[in-house]
C-alpha positions as CSV (number, residue, x, y, z in Angstrom):
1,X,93.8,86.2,117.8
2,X,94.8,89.8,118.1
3,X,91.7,92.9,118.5
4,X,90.9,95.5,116.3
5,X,88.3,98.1,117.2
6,X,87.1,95.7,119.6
7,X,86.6,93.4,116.8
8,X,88.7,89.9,116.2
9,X,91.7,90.1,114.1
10,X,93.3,87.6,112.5
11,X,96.3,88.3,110.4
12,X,96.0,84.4,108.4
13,X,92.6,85.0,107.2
14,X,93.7,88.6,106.7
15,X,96.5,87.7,104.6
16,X,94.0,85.2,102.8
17,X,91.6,88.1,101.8
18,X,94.7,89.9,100.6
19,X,95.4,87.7,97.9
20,X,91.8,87.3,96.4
21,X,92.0,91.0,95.5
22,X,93.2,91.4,92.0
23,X,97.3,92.3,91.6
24,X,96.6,92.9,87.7
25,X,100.2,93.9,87.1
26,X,101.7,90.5,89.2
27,X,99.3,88.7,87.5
28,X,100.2,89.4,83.8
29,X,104.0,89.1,85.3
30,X,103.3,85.4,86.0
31,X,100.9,84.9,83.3
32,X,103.5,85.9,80.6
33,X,106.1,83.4,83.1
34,X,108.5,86.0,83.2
35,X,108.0,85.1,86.7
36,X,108.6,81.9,87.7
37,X,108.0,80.9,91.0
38,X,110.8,79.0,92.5
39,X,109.7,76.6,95.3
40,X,113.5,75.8,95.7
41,X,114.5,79.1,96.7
42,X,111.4,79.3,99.4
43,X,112.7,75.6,100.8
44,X,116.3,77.4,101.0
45,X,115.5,80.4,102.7
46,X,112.4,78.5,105.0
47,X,114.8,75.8,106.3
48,X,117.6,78.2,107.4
49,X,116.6,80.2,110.2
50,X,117.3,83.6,109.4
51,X,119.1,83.1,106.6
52,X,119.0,86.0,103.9
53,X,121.8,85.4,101.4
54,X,122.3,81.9,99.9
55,X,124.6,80.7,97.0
56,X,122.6,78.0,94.5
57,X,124.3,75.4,92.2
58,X,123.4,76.2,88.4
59,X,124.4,73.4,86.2
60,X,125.8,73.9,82.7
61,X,125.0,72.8,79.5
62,X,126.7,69.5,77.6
63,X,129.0,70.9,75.4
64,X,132.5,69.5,73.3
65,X,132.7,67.7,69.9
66,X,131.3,64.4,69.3
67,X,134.0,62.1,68.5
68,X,134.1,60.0,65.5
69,X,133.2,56.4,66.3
70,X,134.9,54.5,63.5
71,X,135.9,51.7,66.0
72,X,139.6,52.8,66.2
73,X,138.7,56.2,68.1
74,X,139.4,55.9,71.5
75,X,136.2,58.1,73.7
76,X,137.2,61.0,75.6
77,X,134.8,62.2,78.5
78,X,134.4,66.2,79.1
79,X,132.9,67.3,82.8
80,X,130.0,69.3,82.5
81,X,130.0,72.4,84.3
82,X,128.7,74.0,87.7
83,X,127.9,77.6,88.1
84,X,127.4,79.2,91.5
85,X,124.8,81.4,91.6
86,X,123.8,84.3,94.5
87,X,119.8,84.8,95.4
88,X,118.9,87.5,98.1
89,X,116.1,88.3,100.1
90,X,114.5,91.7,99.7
91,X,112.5,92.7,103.1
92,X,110.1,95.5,103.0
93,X,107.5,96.9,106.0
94,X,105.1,99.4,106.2
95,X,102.4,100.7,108.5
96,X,99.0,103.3,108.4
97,X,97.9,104.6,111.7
98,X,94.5,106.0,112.2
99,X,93.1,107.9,115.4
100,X,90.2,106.7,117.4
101,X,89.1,109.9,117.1
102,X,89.1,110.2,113.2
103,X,86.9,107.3,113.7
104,X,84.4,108.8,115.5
105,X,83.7,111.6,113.6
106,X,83.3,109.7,110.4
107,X,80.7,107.8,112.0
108,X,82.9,104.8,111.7
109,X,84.2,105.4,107.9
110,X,86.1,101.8,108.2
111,X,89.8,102.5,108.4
112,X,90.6,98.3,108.4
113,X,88.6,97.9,105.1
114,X,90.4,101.0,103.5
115,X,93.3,99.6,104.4
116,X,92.5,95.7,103.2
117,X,91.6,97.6,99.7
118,X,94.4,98.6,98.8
119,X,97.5,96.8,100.5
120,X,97.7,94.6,98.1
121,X,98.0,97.2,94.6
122,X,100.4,99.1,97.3
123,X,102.9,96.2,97.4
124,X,102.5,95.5,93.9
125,X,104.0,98.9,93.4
126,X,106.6,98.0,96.1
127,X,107.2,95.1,94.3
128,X,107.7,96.9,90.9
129,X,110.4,99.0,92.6
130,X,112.4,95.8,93.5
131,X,112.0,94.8,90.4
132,X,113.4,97.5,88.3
133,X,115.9,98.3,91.0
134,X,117.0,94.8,89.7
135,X,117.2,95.6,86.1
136,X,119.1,98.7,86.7
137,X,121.6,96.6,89.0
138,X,122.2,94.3,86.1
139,X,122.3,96.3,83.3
140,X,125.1,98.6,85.7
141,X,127.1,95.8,85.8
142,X,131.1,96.5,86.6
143,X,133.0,93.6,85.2
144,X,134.2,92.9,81.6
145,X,131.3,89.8,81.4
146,X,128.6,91.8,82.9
147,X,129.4,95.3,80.2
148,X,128.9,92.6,77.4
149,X,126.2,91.5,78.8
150,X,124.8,94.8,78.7
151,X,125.7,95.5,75.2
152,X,124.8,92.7,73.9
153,X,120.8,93.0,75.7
154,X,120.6,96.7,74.9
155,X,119.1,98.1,71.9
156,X,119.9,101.6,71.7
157,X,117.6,103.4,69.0
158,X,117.9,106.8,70.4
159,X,120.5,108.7,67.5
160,X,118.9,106.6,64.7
161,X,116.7,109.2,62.6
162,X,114.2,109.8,65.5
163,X,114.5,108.2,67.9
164,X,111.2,106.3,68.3
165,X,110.5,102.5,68.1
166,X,109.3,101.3,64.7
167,X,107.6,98.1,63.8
168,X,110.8,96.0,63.5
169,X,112.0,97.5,66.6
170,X,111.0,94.5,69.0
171,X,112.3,91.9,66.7
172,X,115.5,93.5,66.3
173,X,116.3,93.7,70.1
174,X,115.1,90.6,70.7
175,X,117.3,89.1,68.4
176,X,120.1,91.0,69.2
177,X,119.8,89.5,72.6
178,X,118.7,85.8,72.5
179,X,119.6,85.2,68.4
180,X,117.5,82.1,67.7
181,X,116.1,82.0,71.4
182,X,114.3,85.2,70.5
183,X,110.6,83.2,70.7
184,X,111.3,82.9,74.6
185,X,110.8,86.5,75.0
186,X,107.5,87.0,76.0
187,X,106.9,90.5,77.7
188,X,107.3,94.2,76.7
189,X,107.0,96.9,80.3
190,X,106.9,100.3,78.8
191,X,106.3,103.9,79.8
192,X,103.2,105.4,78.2
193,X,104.9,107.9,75.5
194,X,106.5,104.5,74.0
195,X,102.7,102.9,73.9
196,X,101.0,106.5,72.2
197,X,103.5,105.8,69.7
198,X,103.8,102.8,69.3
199,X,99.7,103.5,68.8
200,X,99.7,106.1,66.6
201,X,101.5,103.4,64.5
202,X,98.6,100.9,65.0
203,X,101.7,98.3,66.4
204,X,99.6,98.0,70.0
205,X,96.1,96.5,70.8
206,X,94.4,96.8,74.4
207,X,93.0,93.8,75.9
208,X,89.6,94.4,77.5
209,X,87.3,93.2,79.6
210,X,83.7,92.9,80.5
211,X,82.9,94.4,84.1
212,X,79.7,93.4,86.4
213,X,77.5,95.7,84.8
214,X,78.3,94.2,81.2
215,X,80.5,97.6,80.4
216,X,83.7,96.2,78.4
217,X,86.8,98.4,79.2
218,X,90.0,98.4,78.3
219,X,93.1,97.3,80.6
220,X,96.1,98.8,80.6
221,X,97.6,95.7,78.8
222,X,98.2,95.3,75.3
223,X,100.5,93.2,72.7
224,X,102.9,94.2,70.5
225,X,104.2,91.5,68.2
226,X,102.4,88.7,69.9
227,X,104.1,90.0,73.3
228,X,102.3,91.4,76.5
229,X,102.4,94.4,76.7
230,X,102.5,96.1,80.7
231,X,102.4,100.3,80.5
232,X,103.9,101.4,83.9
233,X,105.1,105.5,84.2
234,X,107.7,104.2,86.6
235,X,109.2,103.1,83.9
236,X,113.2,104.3,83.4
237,X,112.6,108.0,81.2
238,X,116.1,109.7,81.9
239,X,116.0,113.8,80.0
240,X,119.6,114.6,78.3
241,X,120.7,116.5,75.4
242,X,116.6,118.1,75.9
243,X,115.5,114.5,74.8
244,X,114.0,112.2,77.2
245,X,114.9,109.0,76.5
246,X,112.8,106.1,77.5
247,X,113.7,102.6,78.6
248,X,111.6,99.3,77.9
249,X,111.7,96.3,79.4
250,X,111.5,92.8,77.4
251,X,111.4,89.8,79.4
252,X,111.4,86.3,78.7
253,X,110.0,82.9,80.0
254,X,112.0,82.8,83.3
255,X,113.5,85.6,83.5
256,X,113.3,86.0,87.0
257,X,112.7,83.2,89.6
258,X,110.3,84.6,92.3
259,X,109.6,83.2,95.9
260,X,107.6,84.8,98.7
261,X,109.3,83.7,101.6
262,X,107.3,85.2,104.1
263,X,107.6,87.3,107.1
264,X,107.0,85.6,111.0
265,X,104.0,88.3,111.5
266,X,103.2,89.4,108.0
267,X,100.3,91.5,109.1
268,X,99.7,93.0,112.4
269,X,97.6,95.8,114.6
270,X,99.3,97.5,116.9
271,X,96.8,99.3,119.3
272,X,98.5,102.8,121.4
273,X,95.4,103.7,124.0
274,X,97.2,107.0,125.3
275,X,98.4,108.9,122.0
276,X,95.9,112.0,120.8
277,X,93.0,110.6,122.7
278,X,94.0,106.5,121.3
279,X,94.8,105.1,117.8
280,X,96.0,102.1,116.3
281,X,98.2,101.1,113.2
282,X,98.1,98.2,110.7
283,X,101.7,96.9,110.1
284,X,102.2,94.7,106.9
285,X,106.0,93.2,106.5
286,X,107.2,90.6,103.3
287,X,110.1,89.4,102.5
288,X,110.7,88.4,98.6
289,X,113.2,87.0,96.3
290,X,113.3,88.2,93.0
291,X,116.4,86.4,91.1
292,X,117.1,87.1,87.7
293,X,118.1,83.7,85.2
294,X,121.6,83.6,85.3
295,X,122.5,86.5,87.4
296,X,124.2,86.0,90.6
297,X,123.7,88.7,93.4
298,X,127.0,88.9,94.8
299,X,126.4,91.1,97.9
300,X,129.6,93.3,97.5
301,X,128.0,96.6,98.7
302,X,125.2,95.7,101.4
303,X,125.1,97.3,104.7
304,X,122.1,95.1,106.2
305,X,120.7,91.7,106.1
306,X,118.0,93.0,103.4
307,X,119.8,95.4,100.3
308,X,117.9,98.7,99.7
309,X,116.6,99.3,96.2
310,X,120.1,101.6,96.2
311,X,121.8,98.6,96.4
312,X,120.0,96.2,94.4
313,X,120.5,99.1,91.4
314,X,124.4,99.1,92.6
315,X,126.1,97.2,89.5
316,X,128.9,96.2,91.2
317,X,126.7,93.8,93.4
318,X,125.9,91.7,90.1
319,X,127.9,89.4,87.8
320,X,127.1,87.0,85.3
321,X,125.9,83.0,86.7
322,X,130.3,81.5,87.0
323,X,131.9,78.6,88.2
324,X,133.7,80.6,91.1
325,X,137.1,79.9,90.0
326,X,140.3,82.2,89.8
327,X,139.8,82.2,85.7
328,X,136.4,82.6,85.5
329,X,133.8,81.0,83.3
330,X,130.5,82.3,82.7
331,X,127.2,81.3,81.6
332,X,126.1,82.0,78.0
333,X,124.6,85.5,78.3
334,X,122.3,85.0,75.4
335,X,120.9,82.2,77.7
336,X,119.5,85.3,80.2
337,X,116.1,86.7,78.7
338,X,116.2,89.7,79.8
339,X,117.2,92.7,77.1
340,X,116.0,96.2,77.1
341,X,115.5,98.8,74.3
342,X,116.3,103.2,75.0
343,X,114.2,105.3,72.5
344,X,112.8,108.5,72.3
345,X,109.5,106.9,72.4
């Protein structure tokens, strides 16, 4: 049991309170099962001391021609495939120091409970780095599979007419990416100039819900086509040619497996008696694996045991899900739901 402000600290019931505050964003993430949380990938990670980086079997589909059985026909067996298939760890820390002092003049204003209030919305947005830092990787990758992946998942909208989404927009890129898998796409992450027009078009509806005081209010969650629609101004809006041209996000059911492996000392207080007159400062540490269906982190530019978001955006550190031989082959990419559409809005 560790102090704080003379009071007891304990970083398990802590971390408890944590996660009862609402992570709206997280929460549609896993609602929509773009995120799907991988308890394989936590046993991996929690039963190899220290380990960061692991390679994961990925099993291919049956496949070959059914044979004609006619009774003279002799049967022919095929081997079914094995992929290989790179996860990675992603470690982030932080800490907020407050002095004794600061304390005292506020007449106490309650520096722990600011801090419990918003740690968690604060590694959401951590989180939603990772995340896109991810996407960027994958779309950026290097080889000749990866480029037609990338091709194949983009829908690039931005010289047609102009420029904006329209309301066949979604269906087209959706298609273009999964063909008659298109259903599994289940999530839209866009920047706020795509939602106003895809508004002023009547295409997008705002949930809403009803607050304590019986005031309904809208979220910052719609649909669009039957999909969940997230608006997030961190979304990808790149200015060229004195356009800006916005990026949006579709995933699918799975598209990323998700595991919180956990940090030793996840939350901590350290307390410093001598600085300006005596402070203290909450730590917070997580380490997470976000792994995208199909896509194997390959680690071929990482300088530590936890990649930045530099590095995760680094193409060349992502390839298509592969058996690991000389000749390559690679997974189906219209098996990964993950596809993205560039417009002017």
């Amino acid at each position: 049991m560790s102090k704080f402000n003379a009071v007891s600290f304990n970083p398990q019931a802590f971390g408890a309170y944590i996660n009862t505050i609402p992570q709206v964003n997280k929460n549609e993430l896993i609602k929509s099962r773009a995120l799907c949380v991988n308890s394989e990938i936590k046993r991996v990670f929690e039963s190899q001391t220290g380990t960061a980086y692991a390679v994961l079997p990925m099993y291919g589909l049956l496949g070959g021609d059914a044979l004609n059985y006619d009774g003279s026909t002799s049967i022919t067996a095929d081997t079914t495939s094995s992929f290989e298939r790179g996860v990675v760890v992603v470690g982030r820390a932080k800490a907020w120091l407050e002095q004794d002092f600061a304390e005292d003049i506020t007449g106490g204003a309650g520096f722990m409970d600011n801090v419990a209030s918003q740690v968690a919305e604060y590694f959401d947005g951590v989180d939603q780095s990772t995340l896109l830092a991810v996407l960027k990787g994958i779309f950026n990758m290097t080889d000749d599979a990866g480029s037609e992946f990338a091709e194949g998942h983009t829908l690039d909208i931005s010289s047609n007419g102009d420029g904006l989404c329209t309301a066949t927009t979604l269906n087209e890129a959706v298609q273009k990416a999964g063909g008659d898998n298109k259903s599994r796409y289940s999530l839209c992450i866009m920047h706020s100039a795509v939602a106003t027009n895809l508004e002023n078009l009547s295409l997008l509806e705002y949930l809403k819900y009803t607050d304590k005081q019986g005031i309904q209010r809208s979220l910052n969650i719609g649909t669009w086509n039957g999909r969940t629609v997230l608006v997030d101004d961190s979304m990808p809006a790149e200015t060229t040619g004195g356009s800006t041209l916005y990026t949006t996000y579709i995933l699918g059911k799975g598209a990323f497996d998700y595991a919180d492996v956990g940090a030793n000392v996840p939350y901590e207080i350290y307390r410093d008696p001598f600085t300006a007159g005596g402070q203290e400062t909450f730590i917070a540490r997580q380490r997470k694996c976000f792994a995208p269906y199909g896509i194997s982190y390959i680690k071929a530019n990482q300088a530590s045991l936890s990649p930045t978001d530099d590095e995760l955006a680094d193409g060349s550190n992502w390839e298509l899900v592969n058996d690991g031989m000389s000749e390559k082959t690679y997974i189906n990419h219209k098996a990964v739901p993950i596809c993205r559409i560039i417009s002017k809005g």
